[in-house]
C-alpha positions as CSV (number, residue, x, y, z in Angstrom):
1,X,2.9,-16.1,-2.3
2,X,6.6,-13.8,-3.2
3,X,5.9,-15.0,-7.0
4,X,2.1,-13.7,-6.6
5,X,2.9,-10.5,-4.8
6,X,6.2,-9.9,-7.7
7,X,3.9,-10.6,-10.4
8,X,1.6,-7.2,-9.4
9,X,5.0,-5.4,-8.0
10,X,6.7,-6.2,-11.3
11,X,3.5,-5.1,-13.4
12,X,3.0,-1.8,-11.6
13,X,6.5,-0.9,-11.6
14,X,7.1,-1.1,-15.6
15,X,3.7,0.6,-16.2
16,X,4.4,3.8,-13.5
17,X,8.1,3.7,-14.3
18,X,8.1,2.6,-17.8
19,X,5.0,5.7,-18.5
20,X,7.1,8.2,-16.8
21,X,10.3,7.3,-18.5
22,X,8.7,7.2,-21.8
23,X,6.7,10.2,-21.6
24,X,9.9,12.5,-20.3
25,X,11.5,10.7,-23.3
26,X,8.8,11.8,-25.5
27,X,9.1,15.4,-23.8
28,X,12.8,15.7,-24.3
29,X,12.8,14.8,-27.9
30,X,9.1,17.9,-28.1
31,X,11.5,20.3,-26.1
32,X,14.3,19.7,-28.6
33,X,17.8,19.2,-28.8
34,X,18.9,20.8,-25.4
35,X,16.3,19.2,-23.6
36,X,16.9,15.8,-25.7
37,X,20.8,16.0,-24.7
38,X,20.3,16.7,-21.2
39,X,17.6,13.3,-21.7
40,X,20.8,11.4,-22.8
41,X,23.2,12.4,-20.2
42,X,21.0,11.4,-17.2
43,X,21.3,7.7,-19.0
44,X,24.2,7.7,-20.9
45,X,27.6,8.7,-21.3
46,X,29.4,10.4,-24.4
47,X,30.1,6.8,-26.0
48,X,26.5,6.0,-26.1
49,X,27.1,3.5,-23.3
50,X,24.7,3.2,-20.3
51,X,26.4,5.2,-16.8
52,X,25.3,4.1,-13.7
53,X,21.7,5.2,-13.3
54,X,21.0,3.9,-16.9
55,X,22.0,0.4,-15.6
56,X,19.8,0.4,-13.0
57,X,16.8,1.3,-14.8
58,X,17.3,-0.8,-17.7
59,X,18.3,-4.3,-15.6
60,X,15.8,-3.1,-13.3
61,X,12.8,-3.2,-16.0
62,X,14.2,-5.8,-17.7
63,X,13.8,-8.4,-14.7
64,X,10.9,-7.2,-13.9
65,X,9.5,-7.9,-17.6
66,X,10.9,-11.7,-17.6
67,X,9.6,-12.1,-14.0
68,X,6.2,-10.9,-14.5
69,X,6.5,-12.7,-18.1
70,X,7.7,-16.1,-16.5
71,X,5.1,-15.8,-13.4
72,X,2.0,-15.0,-15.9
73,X,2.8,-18.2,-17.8
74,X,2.9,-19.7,-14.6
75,X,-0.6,-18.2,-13.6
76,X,-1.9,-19.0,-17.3
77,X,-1.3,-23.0,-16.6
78,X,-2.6,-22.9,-13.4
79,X,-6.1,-21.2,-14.5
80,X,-6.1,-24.6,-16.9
81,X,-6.4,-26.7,-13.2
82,X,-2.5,-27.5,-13.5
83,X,0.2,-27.5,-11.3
84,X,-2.3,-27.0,-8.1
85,X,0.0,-30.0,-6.3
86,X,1.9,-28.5,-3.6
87,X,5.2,-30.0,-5.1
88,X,4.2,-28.7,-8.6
89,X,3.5,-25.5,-7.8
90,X,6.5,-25.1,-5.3
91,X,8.3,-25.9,-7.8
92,X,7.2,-23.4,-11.0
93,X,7.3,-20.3,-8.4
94,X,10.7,-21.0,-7.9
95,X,11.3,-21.6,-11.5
96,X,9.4,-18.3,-12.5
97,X,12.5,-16.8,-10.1
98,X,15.3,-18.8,-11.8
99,X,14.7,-18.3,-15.2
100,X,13.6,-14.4,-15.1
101,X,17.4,-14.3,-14.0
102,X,18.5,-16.6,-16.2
103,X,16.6,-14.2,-18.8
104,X,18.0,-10.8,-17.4
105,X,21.4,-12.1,-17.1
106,X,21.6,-13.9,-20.9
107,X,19.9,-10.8,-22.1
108,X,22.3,-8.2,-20.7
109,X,25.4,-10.6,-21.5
110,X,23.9,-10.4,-25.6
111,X,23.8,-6.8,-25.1
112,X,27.0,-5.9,-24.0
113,X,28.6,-8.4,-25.8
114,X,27.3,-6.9,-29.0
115,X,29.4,-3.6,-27.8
């Protein structure tokens, strides 16, 4: 039922947050440079690396992509008639969990890594 109920959480959240984010984005760069600079400081700092509240957005969206990614697989095999056994499907909610962690974490590591 928690993977069923963070599958819609996780989708709502990236389409509200992700719209408004993109759309002040796409504001910021229409209002020009001062407006596209201001943008940038909320996230970033002067190195180009992510501050605080630029963390939480972007490990925040990118969880909730792998979860609802790893929990619609999930719901993809089980509209095939697999998985309905109560150990099965016990089993692949908490997997949808482990590995959209797994994901973030590896993900983020590559990232910063790269930097």
């Amino acid at each position: 039922m928690l993977v069923s109920i963070l599958h819609r959480a996780t989708g709502d959240g990236m389409a509200t947050i992700g719209t408004v984010l993109f759309v002040w984005w796409l504001a910021a760069l229409a209002g020009g440079e001062a407006a596209y600079a201001q943008f940038l400081d909320i996230f970033t700092v002067q190195s180009g690396a992510l501050n605080g509240i630029g963390y939480v957005f972007g490990i925040g969206l990118t969880f909730a992509f792998f979860q609802h990614m790893a929990s619609g697989i999930r719901h993809l095999l089980l509209d095939t008639g697999a998985g309905f056994e109560l150990k099965t499907n016990k089993l692949w909610a908490q997997s949808t969990m482990i590995v959209s962690v797994v994901l973030t974490v590896a993900y983020w590591a590559y990232l910063l890594a790269g930097k």
